[in-house]
N, C-alpha and C positions, 0 to 999 in steps of 0.2 A: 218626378212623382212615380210610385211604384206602378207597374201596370197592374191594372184591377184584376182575381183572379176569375173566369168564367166558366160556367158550366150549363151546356145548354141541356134539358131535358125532353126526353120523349116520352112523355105519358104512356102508361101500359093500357091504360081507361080510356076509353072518347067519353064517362058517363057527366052530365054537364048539374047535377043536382045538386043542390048546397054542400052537401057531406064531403062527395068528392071534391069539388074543388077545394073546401076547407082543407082534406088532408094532403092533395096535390099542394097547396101553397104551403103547410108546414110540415111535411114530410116529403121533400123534393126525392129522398132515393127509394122511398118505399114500391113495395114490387106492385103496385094500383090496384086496380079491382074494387068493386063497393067500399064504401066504410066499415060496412060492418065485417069485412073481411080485414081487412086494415087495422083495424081493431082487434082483431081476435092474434092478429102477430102479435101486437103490442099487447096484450095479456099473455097473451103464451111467454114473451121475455119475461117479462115483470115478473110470473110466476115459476119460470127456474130460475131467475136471479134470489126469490126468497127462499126456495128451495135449496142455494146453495150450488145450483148447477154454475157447470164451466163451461157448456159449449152453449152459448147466447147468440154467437156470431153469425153460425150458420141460416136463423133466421130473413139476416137479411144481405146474405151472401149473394143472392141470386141478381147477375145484375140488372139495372134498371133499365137498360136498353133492350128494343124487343125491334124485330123488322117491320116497321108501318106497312100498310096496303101501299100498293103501287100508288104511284103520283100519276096522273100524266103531264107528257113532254111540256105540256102549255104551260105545267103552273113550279113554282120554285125549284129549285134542284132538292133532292129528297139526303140533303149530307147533312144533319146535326153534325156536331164535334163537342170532342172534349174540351176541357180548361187544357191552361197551359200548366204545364206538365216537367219532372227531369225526365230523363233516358227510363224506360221500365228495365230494372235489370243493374248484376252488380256493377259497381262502380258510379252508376250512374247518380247523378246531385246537382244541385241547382246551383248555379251559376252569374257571372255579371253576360251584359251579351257582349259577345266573340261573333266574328266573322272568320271562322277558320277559312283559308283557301282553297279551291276547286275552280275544277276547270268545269267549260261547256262540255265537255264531250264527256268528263264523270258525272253532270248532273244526270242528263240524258240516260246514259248507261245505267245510274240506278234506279231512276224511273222504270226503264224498262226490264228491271231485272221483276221489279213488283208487278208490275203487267203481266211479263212473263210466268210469273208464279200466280196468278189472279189472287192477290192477295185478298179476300176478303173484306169488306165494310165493317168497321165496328169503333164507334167510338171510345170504346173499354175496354177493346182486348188490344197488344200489342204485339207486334209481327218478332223474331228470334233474333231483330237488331235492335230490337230496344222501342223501335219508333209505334208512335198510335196507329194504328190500321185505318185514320179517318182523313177528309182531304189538306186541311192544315200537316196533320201528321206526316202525310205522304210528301208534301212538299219542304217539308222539315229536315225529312231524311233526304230526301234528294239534295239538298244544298247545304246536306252534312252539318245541319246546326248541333248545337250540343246540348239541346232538350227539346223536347214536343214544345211548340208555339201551336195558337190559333191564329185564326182572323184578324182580332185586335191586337196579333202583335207579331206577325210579319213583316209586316212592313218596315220595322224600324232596321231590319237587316239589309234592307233594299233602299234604292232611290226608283222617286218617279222617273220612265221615259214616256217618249211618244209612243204612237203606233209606227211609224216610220220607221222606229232602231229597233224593232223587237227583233229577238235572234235566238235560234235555240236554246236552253236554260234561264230564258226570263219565266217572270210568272204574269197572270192575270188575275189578279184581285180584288173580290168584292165583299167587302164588311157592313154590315145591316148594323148600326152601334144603336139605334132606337131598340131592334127586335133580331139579336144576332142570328136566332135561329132559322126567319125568314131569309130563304136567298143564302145568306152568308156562304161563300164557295170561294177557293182557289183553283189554278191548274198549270200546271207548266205547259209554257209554249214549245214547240217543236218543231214549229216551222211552217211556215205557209205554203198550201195543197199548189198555188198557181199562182199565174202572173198577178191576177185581179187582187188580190189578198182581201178577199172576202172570206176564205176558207182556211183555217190552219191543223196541224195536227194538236190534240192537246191532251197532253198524259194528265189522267187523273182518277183517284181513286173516289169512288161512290156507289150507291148499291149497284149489283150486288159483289160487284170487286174491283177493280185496277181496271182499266182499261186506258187507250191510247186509239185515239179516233179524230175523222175532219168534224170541223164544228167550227161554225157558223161565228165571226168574228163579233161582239168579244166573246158572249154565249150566248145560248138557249135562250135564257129569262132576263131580265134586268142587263141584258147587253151594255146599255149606257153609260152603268155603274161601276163598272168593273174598271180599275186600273191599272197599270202595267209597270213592272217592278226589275228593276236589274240586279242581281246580288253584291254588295259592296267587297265580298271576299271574291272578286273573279278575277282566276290569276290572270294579266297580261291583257284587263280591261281599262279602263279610267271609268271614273263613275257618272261623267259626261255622258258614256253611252254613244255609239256610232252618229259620225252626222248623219244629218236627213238625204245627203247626195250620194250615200254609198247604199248598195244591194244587201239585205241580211245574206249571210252565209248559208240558205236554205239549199240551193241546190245539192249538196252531197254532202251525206254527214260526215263529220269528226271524226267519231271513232267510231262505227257501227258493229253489231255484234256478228262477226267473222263466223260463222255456221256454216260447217259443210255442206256441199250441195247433196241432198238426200237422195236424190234420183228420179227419173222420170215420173217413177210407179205415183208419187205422191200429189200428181199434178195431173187436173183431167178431169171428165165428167168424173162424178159419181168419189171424186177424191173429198175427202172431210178429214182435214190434220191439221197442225197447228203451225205446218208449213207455207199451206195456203193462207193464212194468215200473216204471218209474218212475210212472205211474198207482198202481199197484196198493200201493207204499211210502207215496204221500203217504195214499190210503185207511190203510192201517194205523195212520197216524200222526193220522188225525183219529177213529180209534175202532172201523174193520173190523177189527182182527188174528182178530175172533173166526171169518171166514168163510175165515183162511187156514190150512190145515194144513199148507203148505208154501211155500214162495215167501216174496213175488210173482215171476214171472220172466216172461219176454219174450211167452210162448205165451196167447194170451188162453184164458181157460175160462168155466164158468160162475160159478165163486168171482168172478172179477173182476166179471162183470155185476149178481151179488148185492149185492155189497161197493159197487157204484157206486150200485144203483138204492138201496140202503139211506139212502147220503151225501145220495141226488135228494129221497128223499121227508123227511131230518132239514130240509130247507128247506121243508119245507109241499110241494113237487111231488107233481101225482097224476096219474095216466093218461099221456098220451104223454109231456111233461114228467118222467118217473120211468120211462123203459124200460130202465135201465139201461147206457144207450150214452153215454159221457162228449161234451156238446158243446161250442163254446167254455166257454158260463157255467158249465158245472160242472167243467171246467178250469181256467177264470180262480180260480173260489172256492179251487179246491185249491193252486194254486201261489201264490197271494198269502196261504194263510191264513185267509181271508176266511169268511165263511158259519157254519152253524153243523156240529157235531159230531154225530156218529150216537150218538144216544140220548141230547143236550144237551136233545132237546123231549119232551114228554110223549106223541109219536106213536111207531109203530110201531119199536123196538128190535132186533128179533129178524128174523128170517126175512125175506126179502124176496123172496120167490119167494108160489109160490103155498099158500091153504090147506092143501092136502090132496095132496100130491105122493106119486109114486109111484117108487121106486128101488130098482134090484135086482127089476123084477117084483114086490115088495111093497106092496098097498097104506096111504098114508099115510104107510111110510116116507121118513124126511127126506132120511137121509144123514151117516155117520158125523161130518160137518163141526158137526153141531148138537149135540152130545153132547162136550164138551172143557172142560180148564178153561177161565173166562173166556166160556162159550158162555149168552148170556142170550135164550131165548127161549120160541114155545107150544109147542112139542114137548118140551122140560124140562119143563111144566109137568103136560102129556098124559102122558110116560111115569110119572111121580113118582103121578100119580092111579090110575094104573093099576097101578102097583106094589102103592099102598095097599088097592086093591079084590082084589088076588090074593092078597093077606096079605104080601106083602114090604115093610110100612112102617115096620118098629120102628126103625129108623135114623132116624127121620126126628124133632128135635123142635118143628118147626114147618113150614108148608109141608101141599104143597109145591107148590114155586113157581118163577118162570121162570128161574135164575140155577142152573146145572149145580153140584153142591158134593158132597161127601166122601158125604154119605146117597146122593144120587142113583147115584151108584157103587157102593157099597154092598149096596144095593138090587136092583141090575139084577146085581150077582154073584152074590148069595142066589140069585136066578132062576136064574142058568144053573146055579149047582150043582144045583139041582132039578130041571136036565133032565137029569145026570151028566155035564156038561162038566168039564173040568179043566185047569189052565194055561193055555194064551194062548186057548182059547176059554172060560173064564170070568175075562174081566179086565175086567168092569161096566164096558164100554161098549156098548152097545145096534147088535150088526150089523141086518141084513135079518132072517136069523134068531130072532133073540131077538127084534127087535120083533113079527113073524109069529106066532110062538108066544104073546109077551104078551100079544098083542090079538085072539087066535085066540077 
């Protein structure tokens, strides 16, 4: 059976009155606004088509897609998409489906080539390779098909696998087929941030461009829904898909993009470049995600220097060699792959800063960065003991220990209900606060 052609719409109007909705259902592309606006295009045609006029078109050239207000992070992903689509651009035509061949390390590369370029959200405009600018589209072109797909029909290019064999260049996929608009999202996988594989990297384009970031496995919204996809054209895979007793290939990418080391100057307080950026991804991808709560992005912080000096000292570095300023050699190990992984040695895993730090004017507090899933360090280990000596430890049935987990939450909730906190200030994660008071 053919697949059905779809096209999701994003009303120009929120207006909810008869009219509108009348002309939203039988004028899906019209540019919204009142009816009586709406109406007055459609006379305007009507009346240079009697007149004889030739240019009708531009009427409703303007397209129908407009940026909605922001969403927040709580509620759907904010990605409409277009129908399925050929290639925008010459040559391009529709087709039977093909699984042309590609590798992991080309899907990847073209991901990030669009990252790299922040290509823009738009489900109607189309990037100078032909592909749609929307999250189907982006994953289209990554796995080089030979026309824009959506939701409802990627899949048929892929097999299901588990979560156990995901590996760079899979996808995660969720298709809403009651209401595609609701939800409906792709994203290529990249790799998992850490051991715990709670966290992975995931290329995808959505407002308001491309990006490539850790997030939360499977995602944001509808996490449960989302399935996981291997491409059938993957040179020198089976479609079997890795068994469940081997490691994805995360630790050190494929082919990463070779970039000279820029130089100190770009690296540092008060440094904001697109260097710092792309630093701060390949860290994630050798095993930092734990020191990022948000990002990486352009602005150097102190997360970056942590996350660097952490990668300096997995190579044995100690003392200047480990200040956390990325120099050629610790740039060269990253863009080639090269060196080893944070927490691959049997040295220092956790924390890379100092013993005993102060934040928030609290002493010893870490800083909420050290308390998350996926966060393995001596301050899990320090609060966890401390819980247990305050009587907060029946959660716990082993431990406790450096690796943050469902007791350690638990735990530190029991506490703040016991100061008579309630809702977002008892949600067992340890502020300034709650650490002050535990260890008061």
């Amino acid at each position: 059976m053919e697949t059905p052609v779809f096209e999701e719409i994003d009303p120009a109007s929120d207006c909810d009155c008869p009219g509108c909705v009348h002309w939203r259902r039988v004028l899906p592309r019209s540019t919204g606004g009142h009816p009586a606006t709406t109406r007055a295009v459609i006379l305007a045609a009507a009346a240079s088509t009697a007149f004889g006029a030739v240019h009708t078109a531009p009427a409703f050239a303007a397209s129908h897609v407009r940026a909605r207000p922001g969403v927040p992070a709580v509620d759907e992903p904010d990605t409409p998409q277009g129908h399925k689509a050929p290639l925008h651009g010459p040559g391009g035509r529709p087709g039977a489906v093909k699984t042309p061949t590609t590798t992991r390390a080309d899907i990847i590369r073209r991901a990030k080539q669009w990252v790299a370029a922040k290509v823009p959200y738009s489900m109607s405009a189309y990037w100078d390779d032909g592909y749609r600018q929307d999250c189907s589209g982006f994953v289209s072109m990554a796995w080089n098909l030979p026309g824009n797909e959506w939701t409802g029909s990627l899949g048929q290019y892929g097999i299901k696998i588990a979560k156990d064999d995901l590996q760079p260049g899979d996808i995660l996929l969720f298709h809403n087929p009651a209401n595609p608009e609701q939800g409906s999202h792709v994203v290529i996988f990249g790799g998992w941030t850490d051991y715990t594989r709670t966290y992975y990297l995931a290329y995808e384009e959505t407002r308001p461009h491309a990006r490539g970031q850790a997030t939360p496995y499977a995602y944001w919204s509808n996490s449960d829904r989302y399935v996981a996809y291997r491409y059938k054209g993957l040179a020198g895979a089976t479609t079997g898909g890795v068994p469940a007793t081997s490691e994805p290939d995360t630790a050190k990418p494929q082919s990463p993009d070779v970039t000279p080391y820029p130089g100190a100057a770009y690296f540092g307080p008060g440094a904001n470049n697109k260097y710092v950026t792309q630093l701060g991804r390949m860290l994630v991808e050798r095993g930092a995600g734990r020191y990022y709560t948000s990002g990486p992005g352009p602005r150097w912080t102190d997360t970056d220097r942590r996350a660097t000096q952490a990668f300096q000292q997995a190579q044995g570095w100690r003392g200047e060699d480990a200040d956390g300023l990325p120099g050629a050699q610790t740039w060269t190990l990253l863009v080639t792959g090269k060196g080893k992984d944070i927490g691959a040695t049997g040295g220092q895993t956790g924390a890379a800063g100092p013993s005993a730090p102060s934040s928030h004017g609290v002493p010893g507090y870490p800083g909420r960065a050290m308390f998350r899933p996926g966060a393995s360090n001596q301050y899990v280990t320090q609060l966890g003991r401390q819980l247990v000596k305050k009587g907060f430890g029946k959660y716990y049935t082993t431990g406790p220990g450096p690796r943050w987990g469902e007791p350690d939450r638990r735990g530190v909730e029991a506490f703040q209900r016991s100061q008579g906190w309630r809702g977002g200030a008892a949600d067992g994660y340890p502020g300034p606060e709650t650490w002050r008071r535990l260890f008061s």
